[in-house]
C-alpha positions as CSV (number, residue, x, y, z in Angstrom):
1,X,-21.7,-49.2,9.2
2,X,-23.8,-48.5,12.3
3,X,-25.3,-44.8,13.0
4,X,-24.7,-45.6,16.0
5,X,-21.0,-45.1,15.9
6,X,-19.9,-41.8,17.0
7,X,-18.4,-39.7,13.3
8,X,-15.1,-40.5,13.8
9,X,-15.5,-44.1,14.4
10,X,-18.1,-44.7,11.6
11,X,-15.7,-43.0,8.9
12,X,-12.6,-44.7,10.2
13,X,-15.8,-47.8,10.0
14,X,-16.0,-45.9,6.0
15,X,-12.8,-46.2,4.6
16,X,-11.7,-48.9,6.4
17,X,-14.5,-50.8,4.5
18,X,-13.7,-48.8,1.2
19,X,-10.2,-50.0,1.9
20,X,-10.8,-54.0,1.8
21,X,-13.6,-54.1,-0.8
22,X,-10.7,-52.8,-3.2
23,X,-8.0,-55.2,-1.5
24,X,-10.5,-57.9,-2.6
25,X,-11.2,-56.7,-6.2
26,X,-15.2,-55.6,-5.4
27,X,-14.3,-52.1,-6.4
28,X,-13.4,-51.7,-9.7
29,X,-13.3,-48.0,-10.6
30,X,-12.3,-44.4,-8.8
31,X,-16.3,-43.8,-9.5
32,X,-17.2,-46.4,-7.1
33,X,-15.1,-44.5,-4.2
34,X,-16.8,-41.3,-4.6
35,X,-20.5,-42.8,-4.8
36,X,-19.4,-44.7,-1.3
37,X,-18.5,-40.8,0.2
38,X,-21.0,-39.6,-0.8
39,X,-23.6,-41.7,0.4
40,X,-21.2,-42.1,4.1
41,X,-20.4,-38.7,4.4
42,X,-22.3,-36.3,6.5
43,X,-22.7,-32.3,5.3
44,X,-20.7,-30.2,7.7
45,X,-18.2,-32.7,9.0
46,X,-15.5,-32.8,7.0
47,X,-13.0,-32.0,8.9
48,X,-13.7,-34.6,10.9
49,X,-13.3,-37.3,8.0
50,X,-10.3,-35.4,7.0
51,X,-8.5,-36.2,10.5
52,X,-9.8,-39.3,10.5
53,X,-8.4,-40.3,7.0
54,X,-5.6,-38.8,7.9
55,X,-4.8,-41.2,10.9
56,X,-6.0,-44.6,8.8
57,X,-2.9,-43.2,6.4
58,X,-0.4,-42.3,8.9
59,X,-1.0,-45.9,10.6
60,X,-1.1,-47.6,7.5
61,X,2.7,-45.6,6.0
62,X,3.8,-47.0,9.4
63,X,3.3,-50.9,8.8
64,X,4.4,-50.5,5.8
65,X,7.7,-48.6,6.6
66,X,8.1,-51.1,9.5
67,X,6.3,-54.5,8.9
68,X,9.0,-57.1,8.1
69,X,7.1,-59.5,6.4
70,X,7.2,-59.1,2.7
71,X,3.6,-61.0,2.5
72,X,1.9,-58.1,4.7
73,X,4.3,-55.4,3.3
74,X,3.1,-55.9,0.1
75,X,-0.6,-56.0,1.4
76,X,0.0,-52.8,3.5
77,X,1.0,-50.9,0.3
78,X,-2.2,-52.0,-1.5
79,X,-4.2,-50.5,1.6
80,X,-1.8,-47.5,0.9
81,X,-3.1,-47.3,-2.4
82,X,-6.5,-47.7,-1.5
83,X,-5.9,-44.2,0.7
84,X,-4.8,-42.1,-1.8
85,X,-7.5,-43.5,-3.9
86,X,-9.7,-42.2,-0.7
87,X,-7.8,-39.4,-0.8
88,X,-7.9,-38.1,-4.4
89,X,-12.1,-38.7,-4.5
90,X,-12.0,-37.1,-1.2
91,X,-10.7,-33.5,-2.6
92,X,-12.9,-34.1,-5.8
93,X,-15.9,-34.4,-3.1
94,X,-15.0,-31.6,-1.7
95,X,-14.1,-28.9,-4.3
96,X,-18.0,-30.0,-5.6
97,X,-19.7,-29.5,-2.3
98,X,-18.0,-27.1,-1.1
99,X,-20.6,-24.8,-1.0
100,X,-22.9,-27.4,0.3
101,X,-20.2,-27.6,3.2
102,X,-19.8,-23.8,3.7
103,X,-23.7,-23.2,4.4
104,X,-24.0,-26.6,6.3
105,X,-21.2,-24.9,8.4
106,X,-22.3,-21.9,8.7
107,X,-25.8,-23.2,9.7
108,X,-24.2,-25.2,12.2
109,X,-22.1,-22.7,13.5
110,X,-25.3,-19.9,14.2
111,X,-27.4,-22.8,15.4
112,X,-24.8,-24.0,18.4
113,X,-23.7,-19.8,18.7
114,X,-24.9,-18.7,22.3
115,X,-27.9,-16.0,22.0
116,X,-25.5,-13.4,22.6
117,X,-22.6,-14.3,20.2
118,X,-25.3,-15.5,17.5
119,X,-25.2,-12.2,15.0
120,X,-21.7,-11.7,15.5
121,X,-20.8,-15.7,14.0
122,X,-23.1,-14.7,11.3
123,X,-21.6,-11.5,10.3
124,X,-18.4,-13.1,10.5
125,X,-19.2,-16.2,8.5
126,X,-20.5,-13.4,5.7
127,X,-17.7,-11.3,6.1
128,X,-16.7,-10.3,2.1
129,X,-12.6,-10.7,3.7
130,X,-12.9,-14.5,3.6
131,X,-11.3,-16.3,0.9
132,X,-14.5,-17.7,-0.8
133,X,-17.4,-15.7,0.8
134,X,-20.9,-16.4,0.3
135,X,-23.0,-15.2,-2.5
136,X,-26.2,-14.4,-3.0
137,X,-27.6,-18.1,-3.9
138,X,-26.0,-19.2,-0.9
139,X,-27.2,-16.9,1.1
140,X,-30.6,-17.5,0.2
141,X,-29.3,-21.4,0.7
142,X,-28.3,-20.4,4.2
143,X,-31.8,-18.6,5.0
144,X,-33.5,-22.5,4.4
145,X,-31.1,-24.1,6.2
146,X,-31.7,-22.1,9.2
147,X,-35.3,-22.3,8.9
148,X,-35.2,-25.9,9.6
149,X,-34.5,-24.6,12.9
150,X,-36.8,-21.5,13.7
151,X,-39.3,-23.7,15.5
152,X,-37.2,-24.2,18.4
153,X,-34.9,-20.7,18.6
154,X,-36.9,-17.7,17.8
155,X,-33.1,-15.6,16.8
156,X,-32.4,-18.0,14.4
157,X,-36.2,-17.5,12.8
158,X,-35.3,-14.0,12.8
159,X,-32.2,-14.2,11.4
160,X,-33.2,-16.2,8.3
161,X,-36.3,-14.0,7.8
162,X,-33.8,-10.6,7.8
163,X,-31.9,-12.5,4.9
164,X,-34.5,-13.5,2.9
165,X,-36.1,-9.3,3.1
166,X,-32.6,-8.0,3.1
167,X,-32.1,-10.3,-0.4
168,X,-35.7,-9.2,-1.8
169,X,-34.7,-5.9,-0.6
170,X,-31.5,-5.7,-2.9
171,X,-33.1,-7.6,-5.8
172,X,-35.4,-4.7,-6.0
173,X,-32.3,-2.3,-5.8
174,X,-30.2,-3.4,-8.0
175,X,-31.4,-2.3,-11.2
176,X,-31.9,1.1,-9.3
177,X,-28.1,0.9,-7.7
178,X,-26.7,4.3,-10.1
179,X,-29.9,5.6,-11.5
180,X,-29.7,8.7,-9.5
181,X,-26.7,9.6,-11.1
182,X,-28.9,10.4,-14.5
183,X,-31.0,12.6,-12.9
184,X,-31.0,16.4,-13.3
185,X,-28.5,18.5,-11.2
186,X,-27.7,15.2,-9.3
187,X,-23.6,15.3,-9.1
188,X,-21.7,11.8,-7.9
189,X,-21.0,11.2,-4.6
190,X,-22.9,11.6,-1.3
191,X,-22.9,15.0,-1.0
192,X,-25.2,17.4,-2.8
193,X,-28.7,18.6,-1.5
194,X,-31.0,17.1,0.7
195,X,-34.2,16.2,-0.3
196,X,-36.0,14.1,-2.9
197,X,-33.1,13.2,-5.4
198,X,-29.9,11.3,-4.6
199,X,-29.4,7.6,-3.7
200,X,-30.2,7.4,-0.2
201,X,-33.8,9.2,-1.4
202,X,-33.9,7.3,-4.7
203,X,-33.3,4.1,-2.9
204,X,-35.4,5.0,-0.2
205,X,-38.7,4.6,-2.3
206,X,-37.7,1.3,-3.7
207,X,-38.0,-0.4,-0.7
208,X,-41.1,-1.4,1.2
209,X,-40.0,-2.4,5.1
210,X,-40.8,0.3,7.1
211,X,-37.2,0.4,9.4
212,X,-34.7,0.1,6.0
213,X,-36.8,3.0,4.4
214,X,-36.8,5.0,7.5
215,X,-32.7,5.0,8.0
216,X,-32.4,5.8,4.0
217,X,-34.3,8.4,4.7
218,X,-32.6,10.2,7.4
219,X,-29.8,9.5,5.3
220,X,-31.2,11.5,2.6
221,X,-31.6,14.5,4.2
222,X,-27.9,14.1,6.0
223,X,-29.3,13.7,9.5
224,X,-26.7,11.1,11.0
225,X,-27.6,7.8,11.7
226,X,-27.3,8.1,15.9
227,X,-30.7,9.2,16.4
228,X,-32.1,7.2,14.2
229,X,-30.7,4.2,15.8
230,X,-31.2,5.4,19.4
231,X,-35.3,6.0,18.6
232,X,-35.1,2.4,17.2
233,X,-35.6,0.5,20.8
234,X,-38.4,-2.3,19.4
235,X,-36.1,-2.8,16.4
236,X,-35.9,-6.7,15.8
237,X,-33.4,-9.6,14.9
238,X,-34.9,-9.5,11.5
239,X,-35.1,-6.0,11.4
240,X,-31.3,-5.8,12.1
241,X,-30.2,-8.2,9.6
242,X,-32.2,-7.2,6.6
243,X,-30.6,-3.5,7.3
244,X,-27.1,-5.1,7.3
245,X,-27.6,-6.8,4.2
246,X,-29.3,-3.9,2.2
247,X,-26.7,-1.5,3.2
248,X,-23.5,-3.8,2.7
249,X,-24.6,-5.1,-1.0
250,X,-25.4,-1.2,-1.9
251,X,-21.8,-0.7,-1.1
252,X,-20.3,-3.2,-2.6
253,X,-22.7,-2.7,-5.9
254,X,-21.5,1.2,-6.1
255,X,-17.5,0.5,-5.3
256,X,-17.7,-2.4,-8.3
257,X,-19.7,0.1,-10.2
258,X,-16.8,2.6,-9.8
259,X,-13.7,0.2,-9.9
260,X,-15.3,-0.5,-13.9
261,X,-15.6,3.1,-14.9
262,X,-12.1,2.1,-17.0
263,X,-13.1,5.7,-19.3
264,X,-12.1,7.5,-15.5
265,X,-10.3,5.6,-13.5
266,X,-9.3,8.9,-11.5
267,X,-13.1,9.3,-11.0
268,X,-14.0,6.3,-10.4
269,X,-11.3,5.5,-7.5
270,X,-12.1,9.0,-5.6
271,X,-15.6,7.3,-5.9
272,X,-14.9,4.3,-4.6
273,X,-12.9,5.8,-1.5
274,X,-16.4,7.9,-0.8
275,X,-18.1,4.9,-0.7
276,X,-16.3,2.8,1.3
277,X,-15.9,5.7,3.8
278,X,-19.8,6.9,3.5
279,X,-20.8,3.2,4.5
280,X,-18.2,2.6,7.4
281,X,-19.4,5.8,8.6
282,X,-22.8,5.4,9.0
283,X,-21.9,2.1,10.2
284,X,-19.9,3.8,13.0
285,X,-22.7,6.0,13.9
286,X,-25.5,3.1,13.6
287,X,-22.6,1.3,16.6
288,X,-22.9,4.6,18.9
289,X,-26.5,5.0,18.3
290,X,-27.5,1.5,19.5
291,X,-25.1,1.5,22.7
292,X,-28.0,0.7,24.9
293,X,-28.0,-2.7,23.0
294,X,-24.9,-4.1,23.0
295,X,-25.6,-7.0,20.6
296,X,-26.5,-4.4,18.0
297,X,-24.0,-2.1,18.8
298,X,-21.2,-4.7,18.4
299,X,-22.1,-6.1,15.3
300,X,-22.3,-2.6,13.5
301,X,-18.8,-2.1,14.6
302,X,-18.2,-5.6,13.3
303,X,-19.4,-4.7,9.8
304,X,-17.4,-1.0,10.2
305,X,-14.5,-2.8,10.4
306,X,-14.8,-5.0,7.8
307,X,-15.3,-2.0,5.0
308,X,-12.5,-0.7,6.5
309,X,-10.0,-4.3,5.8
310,X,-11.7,-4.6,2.5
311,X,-10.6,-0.7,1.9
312,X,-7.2,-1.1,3.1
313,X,-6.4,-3.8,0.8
314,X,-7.5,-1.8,-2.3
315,X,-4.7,-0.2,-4.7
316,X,-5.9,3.0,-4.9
317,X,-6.3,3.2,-1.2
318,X,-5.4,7.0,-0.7
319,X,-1.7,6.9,1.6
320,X,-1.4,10.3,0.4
321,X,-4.5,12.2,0.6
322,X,-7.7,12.1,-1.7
323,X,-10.7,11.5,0.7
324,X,-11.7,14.6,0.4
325,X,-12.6,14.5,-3.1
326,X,-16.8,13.6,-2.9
327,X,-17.4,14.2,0.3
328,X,-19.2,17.2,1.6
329,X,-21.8,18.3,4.3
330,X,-22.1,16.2,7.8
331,X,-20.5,13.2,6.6
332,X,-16.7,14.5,6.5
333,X,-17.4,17.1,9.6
334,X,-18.0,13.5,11.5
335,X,-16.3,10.6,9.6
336,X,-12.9,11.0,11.5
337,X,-14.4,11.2,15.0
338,X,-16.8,8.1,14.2
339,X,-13.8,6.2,12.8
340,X,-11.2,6.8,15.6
341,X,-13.0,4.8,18.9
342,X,-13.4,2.0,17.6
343,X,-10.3,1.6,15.9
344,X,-8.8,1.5,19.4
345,X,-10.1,-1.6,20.0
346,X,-9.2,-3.6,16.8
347,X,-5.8,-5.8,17.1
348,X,-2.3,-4.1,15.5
349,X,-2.5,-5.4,11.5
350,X,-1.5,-3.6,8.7
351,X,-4.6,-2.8,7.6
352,X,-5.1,-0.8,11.0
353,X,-2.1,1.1,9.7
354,X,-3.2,2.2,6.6
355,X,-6.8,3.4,8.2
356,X,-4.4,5.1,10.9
357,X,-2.6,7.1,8.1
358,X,-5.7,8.1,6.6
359,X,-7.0,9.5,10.0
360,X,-3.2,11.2,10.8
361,X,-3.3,13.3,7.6
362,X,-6.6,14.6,7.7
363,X,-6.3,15.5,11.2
364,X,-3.9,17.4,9.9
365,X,-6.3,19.0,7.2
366,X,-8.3,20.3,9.9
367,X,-6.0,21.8,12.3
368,X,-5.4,18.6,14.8
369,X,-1.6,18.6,14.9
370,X,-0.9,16.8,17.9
371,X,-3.5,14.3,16.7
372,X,-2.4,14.0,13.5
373,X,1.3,13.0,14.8
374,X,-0.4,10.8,17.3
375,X,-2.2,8.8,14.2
376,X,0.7,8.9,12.3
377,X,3.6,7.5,15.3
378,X,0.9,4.8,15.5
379,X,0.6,3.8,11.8
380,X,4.6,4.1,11.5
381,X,5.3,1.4,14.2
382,X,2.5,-0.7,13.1
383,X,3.7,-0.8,9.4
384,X,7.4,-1.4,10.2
385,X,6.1,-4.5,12.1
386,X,4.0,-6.0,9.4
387,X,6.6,-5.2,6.6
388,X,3.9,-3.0,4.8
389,X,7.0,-0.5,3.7
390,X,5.1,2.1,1.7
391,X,2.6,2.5,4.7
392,X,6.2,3.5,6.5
393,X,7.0,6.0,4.1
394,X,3.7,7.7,3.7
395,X,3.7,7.9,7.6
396,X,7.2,9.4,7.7
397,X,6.8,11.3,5.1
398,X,3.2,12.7,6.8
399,X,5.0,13.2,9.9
400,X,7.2,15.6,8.4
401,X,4.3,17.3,6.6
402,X,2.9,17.7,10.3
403,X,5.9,18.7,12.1
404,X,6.2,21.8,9.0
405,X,2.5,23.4,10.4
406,X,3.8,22.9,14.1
407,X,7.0,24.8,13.3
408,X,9.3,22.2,14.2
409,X,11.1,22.5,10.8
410,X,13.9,20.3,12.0
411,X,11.8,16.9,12.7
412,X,10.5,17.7,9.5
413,X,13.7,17.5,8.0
414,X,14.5,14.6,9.7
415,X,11.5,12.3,9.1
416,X,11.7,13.5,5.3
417,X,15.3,12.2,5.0
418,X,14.3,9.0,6.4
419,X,11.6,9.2,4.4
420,X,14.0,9.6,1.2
421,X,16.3,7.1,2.4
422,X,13.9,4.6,2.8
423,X,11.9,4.7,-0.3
424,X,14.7,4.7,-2.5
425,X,16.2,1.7,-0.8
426,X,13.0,-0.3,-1.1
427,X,11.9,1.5,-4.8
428,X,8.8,3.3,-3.6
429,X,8.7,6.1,-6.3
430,X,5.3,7.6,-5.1
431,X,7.1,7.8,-1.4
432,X,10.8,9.0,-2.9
433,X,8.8,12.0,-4.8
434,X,6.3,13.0,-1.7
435,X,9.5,12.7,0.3
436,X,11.8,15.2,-2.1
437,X,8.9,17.3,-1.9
438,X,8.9,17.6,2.1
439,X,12.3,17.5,2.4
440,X,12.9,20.9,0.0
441,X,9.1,22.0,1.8
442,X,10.6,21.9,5.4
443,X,14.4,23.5,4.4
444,X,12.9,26.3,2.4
445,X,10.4,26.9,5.7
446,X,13.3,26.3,7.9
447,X,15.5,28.8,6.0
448,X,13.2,31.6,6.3
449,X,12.5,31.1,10.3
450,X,16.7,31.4,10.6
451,X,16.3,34.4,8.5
452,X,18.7,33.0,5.8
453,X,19.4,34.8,2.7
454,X,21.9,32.9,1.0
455,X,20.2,32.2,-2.3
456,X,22.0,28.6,-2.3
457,X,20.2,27.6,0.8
458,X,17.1,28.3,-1.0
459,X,17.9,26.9,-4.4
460,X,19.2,23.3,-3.2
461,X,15.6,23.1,-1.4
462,X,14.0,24.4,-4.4
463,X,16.1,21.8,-6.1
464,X,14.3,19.2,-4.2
465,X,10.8,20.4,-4.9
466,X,11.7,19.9,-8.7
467,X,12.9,16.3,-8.9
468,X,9.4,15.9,-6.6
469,X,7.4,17.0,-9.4
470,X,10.0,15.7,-12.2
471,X,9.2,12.7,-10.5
472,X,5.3,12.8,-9.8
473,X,4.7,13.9,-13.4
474,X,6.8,10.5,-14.4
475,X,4.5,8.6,-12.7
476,X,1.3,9.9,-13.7
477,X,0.9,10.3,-9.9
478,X,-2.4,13.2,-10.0
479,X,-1.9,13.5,-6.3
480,X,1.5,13.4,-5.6
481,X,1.7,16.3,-8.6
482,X,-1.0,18.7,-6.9
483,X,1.1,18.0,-3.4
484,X,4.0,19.5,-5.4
485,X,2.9,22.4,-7.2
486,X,1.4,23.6,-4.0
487,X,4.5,23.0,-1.9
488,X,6.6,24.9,-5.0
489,X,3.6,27.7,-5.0
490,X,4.2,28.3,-1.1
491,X,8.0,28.2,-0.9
492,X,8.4,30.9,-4.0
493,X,5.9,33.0,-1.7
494,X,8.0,32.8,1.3
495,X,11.2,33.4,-0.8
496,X,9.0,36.9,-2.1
497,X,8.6,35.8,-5.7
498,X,4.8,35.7,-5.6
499,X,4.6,35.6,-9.7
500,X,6.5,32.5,-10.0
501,X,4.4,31.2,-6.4
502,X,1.3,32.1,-8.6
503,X,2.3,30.1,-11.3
504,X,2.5,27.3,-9.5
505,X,-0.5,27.8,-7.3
506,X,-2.4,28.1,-10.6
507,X,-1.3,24.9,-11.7
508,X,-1.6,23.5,-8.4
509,X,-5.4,24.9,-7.9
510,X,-6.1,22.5,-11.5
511,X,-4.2,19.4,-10.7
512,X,-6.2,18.9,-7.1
513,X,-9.5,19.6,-9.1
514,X,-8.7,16.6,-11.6
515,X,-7.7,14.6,-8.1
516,X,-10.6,15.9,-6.1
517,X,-8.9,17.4,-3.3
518,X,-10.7,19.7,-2.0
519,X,-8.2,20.1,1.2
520,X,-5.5,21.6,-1.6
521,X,-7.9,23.5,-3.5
522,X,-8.7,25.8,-0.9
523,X,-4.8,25.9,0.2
524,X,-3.9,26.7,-3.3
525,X,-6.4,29.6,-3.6
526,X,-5.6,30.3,-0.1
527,X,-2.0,31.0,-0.5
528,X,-2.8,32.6,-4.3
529,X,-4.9,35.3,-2.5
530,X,-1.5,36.1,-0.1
531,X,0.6,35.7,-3.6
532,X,-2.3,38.7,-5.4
533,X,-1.8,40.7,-2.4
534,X,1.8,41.1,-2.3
535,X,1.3,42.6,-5.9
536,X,-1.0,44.3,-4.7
537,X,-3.7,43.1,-6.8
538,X,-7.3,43.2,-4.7
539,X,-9.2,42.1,-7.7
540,X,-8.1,38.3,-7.5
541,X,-6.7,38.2,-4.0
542,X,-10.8,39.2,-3.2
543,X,-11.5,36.0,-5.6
544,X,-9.1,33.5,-5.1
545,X,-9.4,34.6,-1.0
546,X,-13.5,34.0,-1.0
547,X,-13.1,30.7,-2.9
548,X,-10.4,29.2,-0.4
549,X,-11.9,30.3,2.4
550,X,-14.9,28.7,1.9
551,X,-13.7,25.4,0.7
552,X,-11.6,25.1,3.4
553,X,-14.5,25.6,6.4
554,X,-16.4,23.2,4.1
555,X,-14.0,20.3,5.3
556,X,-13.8,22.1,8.6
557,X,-10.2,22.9,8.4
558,X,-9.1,25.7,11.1
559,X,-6.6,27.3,8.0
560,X,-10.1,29.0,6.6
561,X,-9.0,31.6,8.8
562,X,-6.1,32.6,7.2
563,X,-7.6,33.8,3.9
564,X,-10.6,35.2,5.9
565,X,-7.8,37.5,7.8
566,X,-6.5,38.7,4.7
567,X,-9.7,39.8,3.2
568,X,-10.3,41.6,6.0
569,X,-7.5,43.5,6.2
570,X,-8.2,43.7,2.3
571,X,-11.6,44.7,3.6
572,X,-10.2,47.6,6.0
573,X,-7.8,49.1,3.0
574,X,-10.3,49.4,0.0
575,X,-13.4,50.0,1.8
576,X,-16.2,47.6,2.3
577,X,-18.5,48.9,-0.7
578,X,-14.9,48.2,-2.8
579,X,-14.3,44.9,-1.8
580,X,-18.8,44.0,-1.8
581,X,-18.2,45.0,-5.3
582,X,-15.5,43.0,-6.2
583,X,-17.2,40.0,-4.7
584,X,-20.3,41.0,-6.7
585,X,-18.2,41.2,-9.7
586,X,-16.6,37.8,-9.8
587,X,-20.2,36.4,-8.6
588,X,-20.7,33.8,-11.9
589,X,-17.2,32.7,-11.6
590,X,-17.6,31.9,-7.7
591,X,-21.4,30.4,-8.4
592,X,-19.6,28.5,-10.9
593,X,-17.7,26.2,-8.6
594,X,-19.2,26.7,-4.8
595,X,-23.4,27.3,-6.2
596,X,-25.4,30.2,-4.4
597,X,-25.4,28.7,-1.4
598,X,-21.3,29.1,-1.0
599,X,-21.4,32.8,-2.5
600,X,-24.1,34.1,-0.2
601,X,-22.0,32.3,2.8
602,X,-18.9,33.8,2.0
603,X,-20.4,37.6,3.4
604,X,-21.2,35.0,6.9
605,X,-18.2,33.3,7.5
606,X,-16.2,37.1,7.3
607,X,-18.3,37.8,9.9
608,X,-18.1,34.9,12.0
609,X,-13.9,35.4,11.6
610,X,-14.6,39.1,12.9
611,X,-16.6,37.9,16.0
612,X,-14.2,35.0,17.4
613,X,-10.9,37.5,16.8
């Protein structure tokens, strides 16, 4: 078989040969086939010895299902044989080099890339969304394959030298992936107080290139990553890479860390959405900081975008809320801006949907209504077109959540009884109980804008808040539940029954602890600081108010101003040494959950309410 051949001739040349030598009795056993591929076949070409085994068989079932002469019929179905002897070595030779194929391919496919496409093919021949991604050995394989080449491209030197420090890089940080997490003070998540403890700062001193350390540690002192990309203008190939790689194995170390914390599985899934959100943030901000260079800018929004599909797919991927839970300082003030643009630009799947839905309800959180539906309208068409029904129902049943806060009580009904309709057609308990809930939420709401006092009006809606939680509790569903005790909290207060309101507000306040909602802690103790004042009660309403005001501005939700207003007025009718000394009083309890940073805030943000009224 000449090398002169071009591939396709010389393994048409292979089996063609493999074919007679067993038509005249020289090959004896299925081991003899595979040694002959294996010595013929070329590393990285099998799909071309695929098509052209494919045509040797298609021309060879032809003579055979034509060729009248019994003599060569019965010599055509030998050389049929022979094929599917081809054939079966053929997938043994390839399930045991696989591997070997997938870095040959890969090599091949960043060596022929054009300069300006040649990060992006590598990211997406890494991408952790392909069926059999790479690991770590092959990556290290892949590194020494592309060396082979560095001599004559100086990107693809680069690029193999940014795996093989991004790869040392995480050796040295694995063992160090969770160790923050033992050390004194240090709560989970990415939160907390900047400085010298935490992961970014704990990771930050295990690693010795100067560019990695330096973006850990902006990171750990919550500075976002724009600047630090935009003062990065002689950052490298290498540089680049070895970044990429750090930062994507720390995240998915800490989201398999989390997903195997089976003594909290609640904890470790609010964990898990953190970190997949912390990461495609900073990737976001890495792609707005490096605008200037395109090629860099891209690929960050490459690897954004990947989290993102990999998040999407997950079970516990919050449709109904949760990302609040372990997520304070700059990175939630930001996240939802940073994720949107780029979003714009990715094509309609359902995994768009389901990031769309996240961005539509916490829009909503903070105060962006018209957003919010905007998200949400999205997500909704794009879900109903990939079949991903309880993506549908969330964003209905969202939709009506939305259309309550604008006061359009009737499109709340509406898109609840679809909502309703809908899930129990298709069996989506989580969405039939969230959609009860909004449906007896926007009546009772409705009910009192009409001014109706008909207590049957009311009870029917209160009706439906019941099965809701009947139905959450059945399920175990911690979110779903806190969503419900709030909604009963609020409608008891608007039908003036603020002792059974508190009840439930109480209960409410607990349930979004366990879940880590921060969003419907400060609503609950929002709303219980309205139910303390109607019973005229300054003591808690002073308590309850300071707490959910502060929580609230913490996620930068606009509704912090509506327990600020009430302590003011609170302010105005006991005096303010009465209501300092109230504050003062409950200061252990309020230290307790917010620290001294929140308590000595509280006194600030009253101010700041005073001064934009």
């Amino acid at each position: 078989m000449s090398d002169s051949l071009p591939l396709r001739d010389r393994y048409l040349a292979l089996i063609d040969e493999i074919v007679q030598l067993t038509l005249q009795g020289r090959i004896s056993s299925v081991e003899m086939v595979y040694q002959m591929l294996q010595k013929g076949l070329v590393a990285g070409t099998g799909e071309i010895f695929e098509v052209a085994l494919s045509d040797r068989a298609s021309a060879i079932q032809t003579q055979v299902d034509s060729e009248p002469d019994e003599v060569k019929k019965a010599k055509a179905n030998r050389s049929l044989r022979a094929i599917k002897t081809i054939q079966t070595q053929w997938q043994r030779y390839r399930e045991q080099n696989q591997a070997i194929e997938a870095i040959a391919s890969a090599s091949q496919a960043i060596t022929t890339a054009s300069a300006d496409e040649r990060l992006a093919t590598f990211l997406r021949l890494t991408d952790p969304n392909l069926k059999n991604p790479l690991n770590l050995s092959q990556l290290q394989q892949l590194a020494k394959s592309l060396q082979q080449f560095a001599q004559f491209d100086a990107d693809i030197a680069q690029i193999s030298q940014g795996i093989t420090r991004g790869l040392t890089a995480w050796q040295r940080l694995q063992e160090h992936l969770v160790s923050w997490m033992y050390e004194q003070n240090q709560a989970l998540g990415f939160g907390g107080v900047p400085g010298e403890t935490g992961p970014w700062a704990t990771w930050a001193k295990k690693v010795n290139s100067d560019v990695p350390q330096a973006l850990l540690r902006t990171l750990a002192v919550e500075q976002s990553a724009i600047p630090f990309a935009e003062t990065q203008r002689e950052l490298t190939l290498s540089d680049w890479v070895e970044i990429s790689i750090i930062l994507q194995y720390l995240q998915r170390g800490l989201v398999s860390w989390f997903d195997q914390q089976t003594y909290n599985i609640q904890a470790g899934s609010k964990l898990s959405i953190s970190t997949f959100l912390t990461f495609a943030v900073i990737w976001s901000q890495l792609a707005s900081g490096w605008q200037s260079q395109t090629v860099y800018s891209n690929a960050a929004s490459q690897i954004m975008l990947q989290i993102l599909r990999t998040f999407a797919q997950r079970a516990y991927f919050p449709l109904y809320g949760g990302i609040f839970a372990s997520f304070s300082g700059s990175y939630l003030r930001d996240a939802l801006d940073y994720l949107d643009e780029p979003l714009s630009k990715v094509a309609r799947t359902q995994e768009k949907a389901r990031i769309l839905t996240l961005l539509g309800y916490s829009q909503r959180a903070l105060g962006q209504y018209q957003r919010s539906i905007q998200f949400h309208e999205q997500a909704l068409e794009i879900a109903r077109n990939a079949g991903d029904r309880p993506c549908e129902i969330a964003n209905l049943n969202h939709l009506s959540r939305t259309y309550v806060q604008e006061q359009n009580y009737t499109e709340a009904i509406n898109q609840s009884q679809r909502a309703l309709m809908l899930s129990r057609q298709t069996g989506d308990r989580t969405g039939e109980a969230n959609a009860l809930v909004n449906l007896g939420y926007s009546e009772v709401m409705q009910a009192q804008k009409l001014e109706q006092v008909e207590p049957e009006t009311y009870e029917m809606a209160i009706n439906y808040l019941e099965q809701g939680l009947n139905l959450s509790e059945k399920l175990a569903d911690i979110q779903s539940k806190a969503l419900c005790l709030s909604s009963l909290g609020i409608a008891y207060l608007v039908i003036q029954k603020p002792e059974t309101a508190i009840k439930y507000l109480e209960d409410g306040f607990k349930t979004a602890q366990i879940s880590g909602d921060l969003y419907l802690q400060g609503r609950n103790l929002a709303y219980l600081a309205e139910a303390y004042y109607h019973l005229q009660n300054p003591e808690k309403a002073v308590y309850t108010g300071s707490l959910g005001m502060y929580l609230l501005e913490q996620i930068a939700s606009r509704e912090w101003r509506q327990p600020a207003g009430l302590l003011i007025i609170l302010q105005g009718q006991i005096g303010t040494e009465n209501f300092q000394n109230l504050l003062l009083q409950h200061r252990p309890k309020i230290i307790a959950i917010i620290g001294i940073d929140g308590y000595d805030y509280i006194p600030k943000l009253l101010t700041q309410y005073q001064e934009s009224t």
